[in-house]
Backbone as CSV, one residue per row, in Angstrom:
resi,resn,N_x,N_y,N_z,CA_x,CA_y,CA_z,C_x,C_y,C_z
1,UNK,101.118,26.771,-138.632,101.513,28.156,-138.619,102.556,28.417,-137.532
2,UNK,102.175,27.734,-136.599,103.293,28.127,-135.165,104.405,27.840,-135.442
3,UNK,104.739,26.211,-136.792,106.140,26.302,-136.785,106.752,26.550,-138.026
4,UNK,106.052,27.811,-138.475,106.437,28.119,-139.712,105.599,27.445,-140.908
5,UNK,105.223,27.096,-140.991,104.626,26.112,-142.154,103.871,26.796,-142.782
6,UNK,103.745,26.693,-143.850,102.533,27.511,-144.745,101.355,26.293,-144.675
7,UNK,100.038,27.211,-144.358,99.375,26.576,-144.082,98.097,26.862,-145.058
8,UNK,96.708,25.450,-145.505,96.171,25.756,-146.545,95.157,25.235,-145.704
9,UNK,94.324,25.761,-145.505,92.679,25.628,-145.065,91.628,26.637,-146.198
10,UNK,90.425,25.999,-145.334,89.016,26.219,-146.445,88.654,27.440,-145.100
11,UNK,87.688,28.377,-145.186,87.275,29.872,-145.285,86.281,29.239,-143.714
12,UNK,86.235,28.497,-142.974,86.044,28.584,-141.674,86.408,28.450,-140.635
13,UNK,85.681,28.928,-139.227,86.617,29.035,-138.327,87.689,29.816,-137.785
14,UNK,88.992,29.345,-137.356,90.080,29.990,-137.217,90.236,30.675,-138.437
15,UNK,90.321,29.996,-139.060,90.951,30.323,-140.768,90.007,31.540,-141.637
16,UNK,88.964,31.307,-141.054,88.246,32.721,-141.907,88.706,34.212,-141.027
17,UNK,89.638,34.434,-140.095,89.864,35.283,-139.314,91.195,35.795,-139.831
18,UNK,91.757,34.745,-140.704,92.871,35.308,-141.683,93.011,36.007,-142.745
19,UNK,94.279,36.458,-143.241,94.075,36.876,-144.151,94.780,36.315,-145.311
20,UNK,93.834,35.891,-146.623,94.107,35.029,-147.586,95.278,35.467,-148.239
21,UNK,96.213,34.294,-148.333,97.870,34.712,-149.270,98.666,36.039,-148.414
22,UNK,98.624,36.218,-147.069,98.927,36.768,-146.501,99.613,35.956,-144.956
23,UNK,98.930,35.402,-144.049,98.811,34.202,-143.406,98.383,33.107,-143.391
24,UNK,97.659,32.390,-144.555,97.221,31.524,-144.924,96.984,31.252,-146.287
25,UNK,97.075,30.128,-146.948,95.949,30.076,-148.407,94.709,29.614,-147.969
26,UNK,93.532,30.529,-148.210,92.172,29.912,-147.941,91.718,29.480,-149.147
27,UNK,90.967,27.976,-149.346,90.306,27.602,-150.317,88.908,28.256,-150.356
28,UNK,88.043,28.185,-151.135,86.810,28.516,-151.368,85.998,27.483,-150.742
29,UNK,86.045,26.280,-151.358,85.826,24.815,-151.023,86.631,23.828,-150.820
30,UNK,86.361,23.047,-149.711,87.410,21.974,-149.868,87.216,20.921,-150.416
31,UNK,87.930,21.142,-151.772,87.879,19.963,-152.661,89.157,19.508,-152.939
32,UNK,89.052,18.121,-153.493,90.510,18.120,-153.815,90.956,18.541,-155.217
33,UNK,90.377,18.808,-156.271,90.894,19.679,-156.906,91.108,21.144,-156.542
34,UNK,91.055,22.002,-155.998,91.416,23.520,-155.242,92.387,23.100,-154.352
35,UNK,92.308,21.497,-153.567,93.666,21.666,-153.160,95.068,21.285,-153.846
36,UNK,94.734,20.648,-154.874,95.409,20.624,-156.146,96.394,21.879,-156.391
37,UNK,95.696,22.403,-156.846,95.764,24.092,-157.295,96.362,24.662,-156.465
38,UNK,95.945,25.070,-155.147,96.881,25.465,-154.100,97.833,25.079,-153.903
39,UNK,98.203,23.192,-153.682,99.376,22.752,-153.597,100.499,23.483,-154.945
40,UNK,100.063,23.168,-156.200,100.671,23.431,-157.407,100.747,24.769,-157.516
41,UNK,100.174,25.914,-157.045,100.536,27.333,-156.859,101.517,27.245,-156.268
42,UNK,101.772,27.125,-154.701,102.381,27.254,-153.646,103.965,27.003,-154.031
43,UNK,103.774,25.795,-154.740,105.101,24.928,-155.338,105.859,26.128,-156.305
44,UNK,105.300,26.318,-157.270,105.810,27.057,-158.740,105.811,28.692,-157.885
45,UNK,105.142,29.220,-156.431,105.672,30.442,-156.004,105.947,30.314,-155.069
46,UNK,107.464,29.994,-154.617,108.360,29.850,-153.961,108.420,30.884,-153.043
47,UNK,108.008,32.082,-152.995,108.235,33.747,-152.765,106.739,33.466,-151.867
48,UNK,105.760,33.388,-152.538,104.179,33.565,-152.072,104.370,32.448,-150.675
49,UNK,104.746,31.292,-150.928,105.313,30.174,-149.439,105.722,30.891,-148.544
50,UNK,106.523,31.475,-148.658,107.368,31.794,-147.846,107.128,33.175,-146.898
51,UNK,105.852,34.226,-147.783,105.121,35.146,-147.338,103.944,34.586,-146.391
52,UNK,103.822,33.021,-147.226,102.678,32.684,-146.293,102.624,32.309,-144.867
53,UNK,104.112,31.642,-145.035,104.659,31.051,-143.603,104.943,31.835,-142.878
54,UNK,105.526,32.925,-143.279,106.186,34.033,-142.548,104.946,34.609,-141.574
55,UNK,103.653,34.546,-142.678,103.068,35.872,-141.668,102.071,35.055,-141.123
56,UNK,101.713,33.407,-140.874,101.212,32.753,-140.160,102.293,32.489,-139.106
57,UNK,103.558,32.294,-139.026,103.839,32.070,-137.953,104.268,33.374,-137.068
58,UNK,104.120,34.419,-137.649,104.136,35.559,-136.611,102.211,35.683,-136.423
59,UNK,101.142,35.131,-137.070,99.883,35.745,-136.411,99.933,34.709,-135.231
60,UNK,100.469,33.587,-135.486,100.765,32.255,-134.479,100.842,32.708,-133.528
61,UNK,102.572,33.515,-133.531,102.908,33.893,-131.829,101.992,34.660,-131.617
62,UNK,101.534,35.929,-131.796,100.418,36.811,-130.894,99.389,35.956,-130.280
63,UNK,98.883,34.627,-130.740,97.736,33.886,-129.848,98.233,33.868,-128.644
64,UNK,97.121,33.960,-127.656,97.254,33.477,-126.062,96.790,31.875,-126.056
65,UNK,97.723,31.422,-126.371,97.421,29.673,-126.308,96.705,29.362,-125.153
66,UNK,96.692,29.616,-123.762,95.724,29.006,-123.045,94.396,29.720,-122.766
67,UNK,93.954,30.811,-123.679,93.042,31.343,-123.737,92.362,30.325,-124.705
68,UNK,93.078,30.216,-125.662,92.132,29.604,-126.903,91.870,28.095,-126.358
69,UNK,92.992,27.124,-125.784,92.841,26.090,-125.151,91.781,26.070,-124.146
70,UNK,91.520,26.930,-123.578,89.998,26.837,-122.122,88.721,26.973,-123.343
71,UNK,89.061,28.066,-124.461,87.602,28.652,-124.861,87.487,26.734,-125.934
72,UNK,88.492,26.482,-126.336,88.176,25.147,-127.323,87.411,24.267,-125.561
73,UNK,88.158,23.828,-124.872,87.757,23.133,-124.033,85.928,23.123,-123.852
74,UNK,85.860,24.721,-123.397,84.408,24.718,-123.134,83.954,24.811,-124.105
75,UNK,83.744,24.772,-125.599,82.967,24.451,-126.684,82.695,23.066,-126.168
76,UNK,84.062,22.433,-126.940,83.192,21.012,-126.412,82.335,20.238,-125.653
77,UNK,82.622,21.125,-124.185,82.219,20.373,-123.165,80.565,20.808,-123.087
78,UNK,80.331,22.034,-123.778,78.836,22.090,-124.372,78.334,21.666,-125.165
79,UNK,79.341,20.997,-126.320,78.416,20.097,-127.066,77.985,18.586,-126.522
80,UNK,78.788,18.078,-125.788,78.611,17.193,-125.181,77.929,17.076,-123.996
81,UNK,77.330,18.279,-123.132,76.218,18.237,-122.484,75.182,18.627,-123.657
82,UNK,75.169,18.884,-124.528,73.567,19.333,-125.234,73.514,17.924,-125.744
83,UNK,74.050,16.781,-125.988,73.821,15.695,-126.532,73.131,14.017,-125.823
């Protein structure tokens, strides 16, 4: 998303905080047929790409990258003390 790219994830996480065919394509499941489908949508709507990229790489810039970089950091570093 940050460098423009249209981007295709499944409905968790970061990605469920989006909004579908807007800043992202969200799959339902990640299978590889749906990503099939998505790929082969995306392709044949040239217009819908380009909405997608557009408005992921502007939700991109608004992140505070080293906010999200400390909060990823300390996830981990709690899963790896609970283990």
């Amino acid at each position: 998303m940050a460098c423009g790219c249209c981007c295709i994830a499944n409905n968790t996480g970061y990605a469920s905080s989006l909004e579908d065919r807007k800043s992202i394509y969200l799959l339902s499941d990640l299978l590889s047929p749906n990503l099939y489908t998505a790929l082969s949508d995306l392709i044949s709507k040239p217009d819908l790409m380009n909405k997608i990229s557009q408005g992921g790489y502007i939700r991109a810039q608004m992140l505070e990258w080293d906010k999200i970089i400390d909060q990823i950091e300390e996830f981990y570093l709690k899963k790896i003390e609970n283990n």
